[in-house]
VMD Tcl script that draws the C-alpha trace (Angstrom):
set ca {
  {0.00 0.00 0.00}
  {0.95 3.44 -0.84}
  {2.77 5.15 2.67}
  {1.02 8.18 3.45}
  {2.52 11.08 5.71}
  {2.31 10.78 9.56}
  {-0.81 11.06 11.31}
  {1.98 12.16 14.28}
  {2.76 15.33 12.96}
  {2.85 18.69 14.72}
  {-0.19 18.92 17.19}
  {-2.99 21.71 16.63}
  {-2.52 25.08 18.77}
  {-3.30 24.01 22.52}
  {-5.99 27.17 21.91}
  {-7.76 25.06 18.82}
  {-11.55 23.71 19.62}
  {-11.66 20.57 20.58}
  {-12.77 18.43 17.85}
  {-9.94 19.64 15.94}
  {-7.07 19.29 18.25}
  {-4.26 16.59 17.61}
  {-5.26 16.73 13.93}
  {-1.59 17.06 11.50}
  {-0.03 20.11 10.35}
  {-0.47 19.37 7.08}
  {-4.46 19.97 8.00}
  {-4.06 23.34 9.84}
  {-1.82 24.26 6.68}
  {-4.74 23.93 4.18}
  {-6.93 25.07 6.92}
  {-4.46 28.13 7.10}
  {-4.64 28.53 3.31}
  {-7.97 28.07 2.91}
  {-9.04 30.80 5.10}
  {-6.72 33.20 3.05}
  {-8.00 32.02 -0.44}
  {-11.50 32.58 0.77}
  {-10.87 36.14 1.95}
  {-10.45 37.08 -1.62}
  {-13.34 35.47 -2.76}
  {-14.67 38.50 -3.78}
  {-14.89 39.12 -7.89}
  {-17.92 35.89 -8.36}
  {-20.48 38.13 -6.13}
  {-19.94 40.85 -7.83}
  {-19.23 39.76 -11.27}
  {-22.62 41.35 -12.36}
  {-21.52 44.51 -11.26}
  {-18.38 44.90 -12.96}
  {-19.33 43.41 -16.37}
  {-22.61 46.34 -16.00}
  {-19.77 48.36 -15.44}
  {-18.11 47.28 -18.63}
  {-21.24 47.90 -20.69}
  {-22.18 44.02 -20.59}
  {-25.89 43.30 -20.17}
  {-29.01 41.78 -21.19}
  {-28.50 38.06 -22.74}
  {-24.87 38.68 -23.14}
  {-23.97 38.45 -19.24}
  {-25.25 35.06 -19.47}
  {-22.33 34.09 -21.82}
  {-20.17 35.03 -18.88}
  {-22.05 33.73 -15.81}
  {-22.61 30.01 -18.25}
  {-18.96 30.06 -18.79}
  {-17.92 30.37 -14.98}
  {-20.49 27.57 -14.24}
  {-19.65 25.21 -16.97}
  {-15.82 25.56 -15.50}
  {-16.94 24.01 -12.58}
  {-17.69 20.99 -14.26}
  {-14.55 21.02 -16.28}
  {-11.87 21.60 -12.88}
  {-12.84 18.87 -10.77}
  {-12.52 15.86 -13.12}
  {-8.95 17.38 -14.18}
  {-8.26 18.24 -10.76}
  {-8.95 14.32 -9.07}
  {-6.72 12.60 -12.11}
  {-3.88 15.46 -11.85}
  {-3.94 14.41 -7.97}
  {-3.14 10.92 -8.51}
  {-1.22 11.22 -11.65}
  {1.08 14.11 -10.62}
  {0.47 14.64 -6.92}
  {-1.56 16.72 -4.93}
  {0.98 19.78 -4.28}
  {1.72 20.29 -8.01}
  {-2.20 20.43 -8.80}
  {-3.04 22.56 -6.16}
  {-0.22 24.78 -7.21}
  {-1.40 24.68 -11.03}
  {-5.26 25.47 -10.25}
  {-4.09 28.42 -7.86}
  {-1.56 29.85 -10.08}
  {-3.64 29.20 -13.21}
  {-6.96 31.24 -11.74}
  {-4.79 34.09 -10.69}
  {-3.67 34.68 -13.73}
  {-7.32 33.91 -15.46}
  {-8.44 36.89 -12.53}
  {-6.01 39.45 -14.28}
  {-7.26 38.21 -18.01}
  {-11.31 38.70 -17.04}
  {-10.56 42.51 -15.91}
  {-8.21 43.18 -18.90}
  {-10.56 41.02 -21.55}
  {-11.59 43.79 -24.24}
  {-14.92 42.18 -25.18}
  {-17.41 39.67 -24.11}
  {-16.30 36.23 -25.50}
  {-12.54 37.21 -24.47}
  {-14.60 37.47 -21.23}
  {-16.60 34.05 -20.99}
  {-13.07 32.48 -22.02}
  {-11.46 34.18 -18.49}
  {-14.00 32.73 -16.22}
  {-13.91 29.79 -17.65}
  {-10.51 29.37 -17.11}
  {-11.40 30.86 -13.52}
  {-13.61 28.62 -12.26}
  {-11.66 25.70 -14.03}
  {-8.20 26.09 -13.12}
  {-9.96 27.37 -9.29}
  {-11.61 23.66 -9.00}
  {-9.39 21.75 -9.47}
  {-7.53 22.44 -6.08}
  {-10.59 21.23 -4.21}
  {-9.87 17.41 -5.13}
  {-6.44 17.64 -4.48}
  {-6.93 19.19 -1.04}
  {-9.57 16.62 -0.14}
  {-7.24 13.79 -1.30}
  {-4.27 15.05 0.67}
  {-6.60 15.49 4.09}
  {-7.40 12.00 3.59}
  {-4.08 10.81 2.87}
  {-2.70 12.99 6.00}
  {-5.35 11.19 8.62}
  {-7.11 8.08 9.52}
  {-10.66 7.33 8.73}
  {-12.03 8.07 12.17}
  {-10.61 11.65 11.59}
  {-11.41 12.35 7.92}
  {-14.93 14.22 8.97}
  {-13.00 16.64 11.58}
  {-10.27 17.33 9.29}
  {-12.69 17.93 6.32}
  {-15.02 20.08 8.77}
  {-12.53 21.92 9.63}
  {-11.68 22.69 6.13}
  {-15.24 23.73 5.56}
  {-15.21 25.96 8.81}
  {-11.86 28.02 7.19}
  {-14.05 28.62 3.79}
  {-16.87 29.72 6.16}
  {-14.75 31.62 7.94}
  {-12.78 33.50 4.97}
  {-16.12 34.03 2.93}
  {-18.09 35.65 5.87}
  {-15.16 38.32 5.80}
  {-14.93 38.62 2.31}
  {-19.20 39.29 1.89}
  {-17.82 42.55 4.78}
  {-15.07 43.31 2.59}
  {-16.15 43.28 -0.75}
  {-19.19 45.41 -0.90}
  {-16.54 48.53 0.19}
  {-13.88 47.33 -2.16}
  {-16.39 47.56 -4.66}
  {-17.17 51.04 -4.32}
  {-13.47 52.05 -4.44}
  {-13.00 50.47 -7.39}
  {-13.07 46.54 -8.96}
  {-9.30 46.55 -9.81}
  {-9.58 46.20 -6.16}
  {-11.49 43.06 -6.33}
  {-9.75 41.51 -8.96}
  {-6.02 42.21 -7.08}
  {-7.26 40.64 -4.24}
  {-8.31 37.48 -5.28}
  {-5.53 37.08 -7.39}
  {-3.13 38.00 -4.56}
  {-4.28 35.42 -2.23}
  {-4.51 32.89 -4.50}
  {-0.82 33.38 -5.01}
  {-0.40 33.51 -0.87}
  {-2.40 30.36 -0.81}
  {0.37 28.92 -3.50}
  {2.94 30.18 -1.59}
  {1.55 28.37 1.45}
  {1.06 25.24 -0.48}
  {4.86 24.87 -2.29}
  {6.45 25.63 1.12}
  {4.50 24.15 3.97}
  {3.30 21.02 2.66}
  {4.68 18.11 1.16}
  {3.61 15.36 -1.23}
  {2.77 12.13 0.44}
  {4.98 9.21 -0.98}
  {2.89 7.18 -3.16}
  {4.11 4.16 -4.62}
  {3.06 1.81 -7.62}
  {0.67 -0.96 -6.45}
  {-0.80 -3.60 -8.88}
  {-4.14 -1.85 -8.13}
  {-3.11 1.54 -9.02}
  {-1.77 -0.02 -12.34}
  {-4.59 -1.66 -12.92}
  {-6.91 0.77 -12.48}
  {-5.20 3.38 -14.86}
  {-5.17 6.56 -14.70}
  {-9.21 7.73 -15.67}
  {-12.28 7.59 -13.91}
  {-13.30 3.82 -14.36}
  {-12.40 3.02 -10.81}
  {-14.79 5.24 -9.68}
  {-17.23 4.05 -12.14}
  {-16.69 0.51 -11.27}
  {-17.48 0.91 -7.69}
  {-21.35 0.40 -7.45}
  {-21.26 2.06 -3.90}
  {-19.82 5.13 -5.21}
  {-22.62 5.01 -7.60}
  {-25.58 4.79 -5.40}
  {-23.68 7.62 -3.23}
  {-23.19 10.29 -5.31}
  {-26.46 10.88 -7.05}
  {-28.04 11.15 -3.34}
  {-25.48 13.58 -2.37}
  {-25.88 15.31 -5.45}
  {-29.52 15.92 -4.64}
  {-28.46 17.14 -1.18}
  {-26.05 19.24 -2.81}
  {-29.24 20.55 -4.52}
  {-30.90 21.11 -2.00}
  {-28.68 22.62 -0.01}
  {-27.78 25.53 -3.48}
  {-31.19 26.62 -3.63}
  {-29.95 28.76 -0.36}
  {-27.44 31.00 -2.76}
  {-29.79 30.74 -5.93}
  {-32.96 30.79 -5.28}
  {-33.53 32.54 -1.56}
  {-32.58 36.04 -3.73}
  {-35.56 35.83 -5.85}
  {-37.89 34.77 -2.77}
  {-36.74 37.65 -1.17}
  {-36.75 39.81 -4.31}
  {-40.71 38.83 -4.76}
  {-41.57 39.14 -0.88}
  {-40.89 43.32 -1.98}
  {-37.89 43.49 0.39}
  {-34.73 44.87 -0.17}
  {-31.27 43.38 -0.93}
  {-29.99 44.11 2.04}
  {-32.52 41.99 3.75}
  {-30.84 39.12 1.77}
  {-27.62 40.15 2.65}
  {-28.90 40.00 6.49}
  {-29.87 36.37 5.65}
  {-26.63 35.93 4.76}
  {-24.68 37.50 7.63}
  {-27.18 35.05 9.99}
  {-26.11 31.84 8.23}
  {-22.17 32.80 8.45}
  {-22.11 33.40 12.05}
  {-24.41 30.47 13.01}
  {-22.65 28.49 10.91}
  {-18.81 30.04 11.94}
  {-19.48 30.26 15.81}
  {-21.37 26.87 16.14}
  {-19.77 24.29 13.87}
  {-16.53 23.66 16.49}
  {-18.68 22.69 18.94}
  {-21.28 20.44 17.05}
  {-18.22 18.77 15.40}
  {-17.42 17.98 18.59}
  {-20.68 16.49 19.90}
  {-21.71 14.79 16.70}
  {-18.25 12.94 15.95}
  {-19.09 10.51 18.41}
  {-22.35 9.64 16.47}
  {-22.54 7.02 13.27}
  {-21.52 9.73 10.59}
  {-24.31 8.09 8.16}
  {-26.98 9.12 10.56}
  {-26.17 12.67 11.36}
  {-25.52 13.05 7.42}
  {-29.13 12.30 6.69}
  {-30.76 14.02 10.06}
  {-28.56 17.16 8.70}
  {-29.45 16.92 4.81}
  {-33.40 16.44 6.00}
  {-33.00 19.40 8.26}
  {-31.50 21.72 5.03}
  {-34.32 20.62 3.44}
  {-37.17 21.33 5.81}
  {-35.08 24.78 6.21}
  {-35.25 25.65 2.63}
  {-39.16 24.71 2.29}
  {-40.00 26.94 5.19}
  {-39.03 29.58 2.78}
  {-41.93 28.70 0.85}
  {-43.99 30.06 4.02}
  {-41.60 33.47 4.47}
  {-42.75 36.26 3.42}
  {-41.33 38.65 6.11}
  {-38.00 39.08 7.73}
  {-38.97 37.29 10.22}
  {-39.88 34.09 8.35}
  {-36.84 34.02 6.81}
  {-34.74 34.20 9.58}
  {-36.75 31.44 10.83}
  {-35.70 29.46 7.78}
  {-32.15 30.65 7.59}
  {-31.62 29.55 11.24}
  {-33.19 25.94 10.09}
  {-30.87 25.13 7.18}
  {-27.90 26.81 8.77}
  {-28.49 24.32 11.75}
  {-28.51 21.53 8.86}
  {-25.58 22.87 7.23}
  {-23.32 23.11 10.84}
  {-24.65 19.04 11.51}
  {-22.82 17.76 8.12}
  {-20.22 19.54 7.89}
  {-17.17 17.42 6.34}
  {-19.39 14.44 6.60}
  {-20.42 13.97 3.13}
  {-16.41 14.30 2.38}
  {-15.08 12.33 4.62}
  {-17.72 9.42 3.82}
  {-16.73 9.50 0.03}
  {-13.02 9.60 0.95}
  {-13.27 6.67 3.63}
  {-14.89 4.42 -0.18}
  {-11.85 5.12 -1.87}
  {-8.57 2.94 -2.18}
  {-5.69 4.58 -1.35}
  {-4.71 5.11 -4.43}
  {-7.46 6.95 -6.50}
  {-8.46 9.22 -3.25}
  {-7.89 12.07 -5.79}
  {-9.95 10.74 -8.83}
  {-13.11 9.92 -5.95}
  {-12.58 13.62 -4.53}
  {-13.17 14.68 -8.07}
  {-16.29 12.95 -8.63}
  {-17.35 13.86 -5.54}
  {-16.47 17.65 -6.23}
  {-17.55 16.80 -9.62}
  {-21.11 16.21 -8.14}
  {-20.68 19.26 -6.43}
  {-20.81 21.38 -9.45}
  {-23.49 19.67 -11.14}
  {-25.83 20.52 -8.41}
  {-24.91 24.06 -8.43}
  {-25.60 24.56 -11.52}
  {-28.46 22.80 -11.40}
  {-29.58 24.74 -8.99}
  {-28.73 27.88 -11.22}
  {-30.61 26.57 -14.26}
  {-33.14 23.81 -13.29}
  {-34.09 25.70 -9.74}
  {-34.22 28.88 -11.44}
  {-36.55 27.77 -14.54}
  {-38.75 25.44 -11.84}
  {-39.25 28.45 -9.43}
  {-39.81 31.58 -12.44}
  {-42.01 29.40 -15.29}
  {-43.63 26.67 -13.27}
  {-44.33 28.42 -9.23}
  {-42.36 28.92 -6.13}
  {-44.13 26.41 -4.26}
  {-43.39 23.39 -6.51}
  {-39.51 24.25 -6.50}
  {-39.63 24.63 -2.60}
  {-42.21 21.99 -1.75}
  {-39.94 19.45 -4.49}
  {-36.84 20.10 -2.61}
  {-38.35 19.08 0.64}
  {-39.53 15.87 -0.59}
  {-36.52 15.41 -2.65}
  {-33.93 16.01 0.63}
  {-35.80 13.93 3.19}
  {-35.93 10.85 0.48}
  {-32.36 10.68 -0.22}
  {-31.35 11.38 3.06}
  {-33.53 8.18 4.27}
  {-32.08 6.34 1.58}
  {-28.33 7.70 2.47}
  {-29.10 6.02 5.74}
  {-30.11 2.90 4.31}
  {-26.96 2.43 3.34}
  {-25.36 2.54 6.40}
  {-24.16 -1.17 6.76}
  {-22.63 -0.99 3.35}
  {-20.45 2.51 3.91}
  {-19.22 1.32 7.19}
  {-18.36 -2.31 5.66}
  {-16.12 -0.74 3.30}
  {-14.62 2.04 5.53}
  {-13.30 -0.91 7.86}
  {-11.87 -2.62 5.33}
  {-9.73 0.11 3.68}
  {-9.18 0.68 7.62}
  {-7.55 -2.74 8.12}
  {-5.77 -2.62 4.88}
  {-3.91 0.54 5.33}
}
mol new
graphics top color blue
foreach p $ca { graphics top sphere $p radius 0.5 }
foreach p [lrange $ca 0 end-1] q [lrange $ca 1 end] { graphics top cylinder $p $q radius 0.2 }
display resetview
């Protein structure tokens, strides 16, 4: 079997929560990194904005906006065969680099193809270090530690975004160079990070990993993967109605954008201040289980929006799904990661992120058409029935997902 760094490595800061001390350097690293990528997450929000700015409207903004969703279908299939063909490091370090550059392209692009071509190569060259991350936090810890380190992961892009949504609306108004120089910037701190703090995990060449090649028919072959990732993807679904389709509930309820952006302040500090100590509780619990009691609580959370039509109501719902979101943190992750052998943990992180971007932008297109040409109340009332029957039938699979997990346990 391929060796795979020390799970001995530097403790966590005496001062970390709980549920994340004694995890490896290499996680607080990424964690570290992660936090400073997201705090220049701040050109996508406001991408409207600027290309207004720029004289692009009307139908022609939707060449742009297609482009940087359709990269996000492209990055994470690269991104989980670069991982295992050239390492994790070295595609992390390509995706960063490459989206900085695509940053500076978008705000110098003279026209609006030269445009959609940028962020494409944004969101495409910016995925792909998701499945490389993934696959190195599972290579740098056990299985019984795959959900904190992946939660923890999740609680740095929390953490960084909910600073960038203060940041950005003033950086805005001073000017978008501003935007655009700061995401580029700390994607390049974020490479920095990643080409001197961590290293690539020894991986050697098994008859499985020869076997299996170098594409995506290892994943395909694996019938558990198979029944998995549609039902997250559904979750996943779910769960990106909350970005895509809360706007335009709150847009038709006659209230103002900043009530939205209210909505969106309460979710980051529920979700920032209360994940540590859920993690905590929760990580003693069968992972399966609190992965489908969280997904059905997103999705009762989202249908209660159905019912807002105040500020009050959707708080109400806000605090609902943002309870769901804090219960599964890293869980979905580390449940996909715990399937895979040891050597395509970067080609099942890019399926899974893979998934990922299918649901967001089926959320953007499928959600969106649902909730403006058909009603509200059938997209909202179709995601509750839609989360609580996958997450019953994630649960039904239980047995199976813990079967596996302790086998790839004893193996390694």
């Amino acid at each position: 079997m391929p060796r795979t760094p020390s799970t001995t490595s530097a403790p966590s800061p005496s001062s970390s929560p709980s549920p994340f001390r004694g995890l490896p350097s290499e996680v607080w690293t990424i964690f570290a990194g992660t936090i400073v990528n997201r705090l220049g997450y701040l050109v996508t929000p406001f991408l409207v904005f600027f290309l207004a700015s720029r004289g692009v409207t009307g139908g022609d903004t939707s060449y742009v906006l297609g482009a940087l969703g359709a990269g996000n279908l492209i990055g994470p299939a690269v991104g989980g065969i670069l991982a295992d063909r050239i390492g994790r490091r070295p595609t992390m370090l390509i995706g960063l680099i490459g989206a900085a550059a695509a940053q500076g392209a978008l705000f110098l692009a003279p026209g609006v193809w030269t445009m959609a071509a940028a962020a494409l190569l944004i969101s495409a060259a910016g995925s792909t270090v998701s499945p490389a991350a993934y696959a190195l936090l599972a290579d740098a810890v056990d299985s019984e530690r795959r959900q904190r380190a992946y939660a923890l992961f999740g609680w740095g892009v929390n953490i960084g975004t909910a600073v960038a949504g203060v940041l950005g609306g003033y950086l805005a108004a001073q000017g978008y160079w501003l935007l655009f120089a700061i995401d580029a910037g700390s994607m390049l701190v974020y490479a920095a990070v990643v080409a001197i703090r961590l290293r690539e995990p020894q991986r050697s060449a098994t008859p499985e990993r020869t076997k299996d090649g170098i594409g995506y028919g290892v994943v395909l072959r694996d019938r558990l993967a198979l029944l998995l990732l549609p039902l997250f993807g559904v979750q996943l679904f779910v769960y990106s109605l909350t970005e895509v389709a809360l706007p335009l509930a709150v847009r038709d309820s006659g209230l103002s954008p900043a009530v939205y952006g209210a909505m969106a302040a309460v979710n980051a500090i529920l979700v920032v201040a209360l994940q540590p100590f859920a993690t905590a509780w929760l990580s003693r619990l069968p992972q399966l289980a609190v992965q489908s009691a969280g997904s059905a609580l997103i999705a009762a959370g989202v249908a209660l929006t159905g019912l807002a039509d105040s500020i009050a109501g959707y708080t109400v719902s806000v605090v609902v799904w943002s309870l769901g979101e804090v219960v599964v943190a890293g869980i979905a992750a580390g449940i996909f990661a715990n399937l895979a052998p040891a050597h395509a943990r970067g080609r099942y992180q890019g399926a899974f992120s893979w998934t990922w971007g299918v649901a967001r932008f089926g959320a953007l297109t499928l959600g969106v058409t649902t909730y403006t040409t058909l009603s509200p109340a059938t997209l909202w009332w179709t995601a509750l029935a839609a989360g609580t029957a996958t997450a019953a039938t994630t649960l039904a699979l239980r047995t199976r997902v813990e079967a596996r997990t302790k086998s790839h346990a004893l193996a390694a």
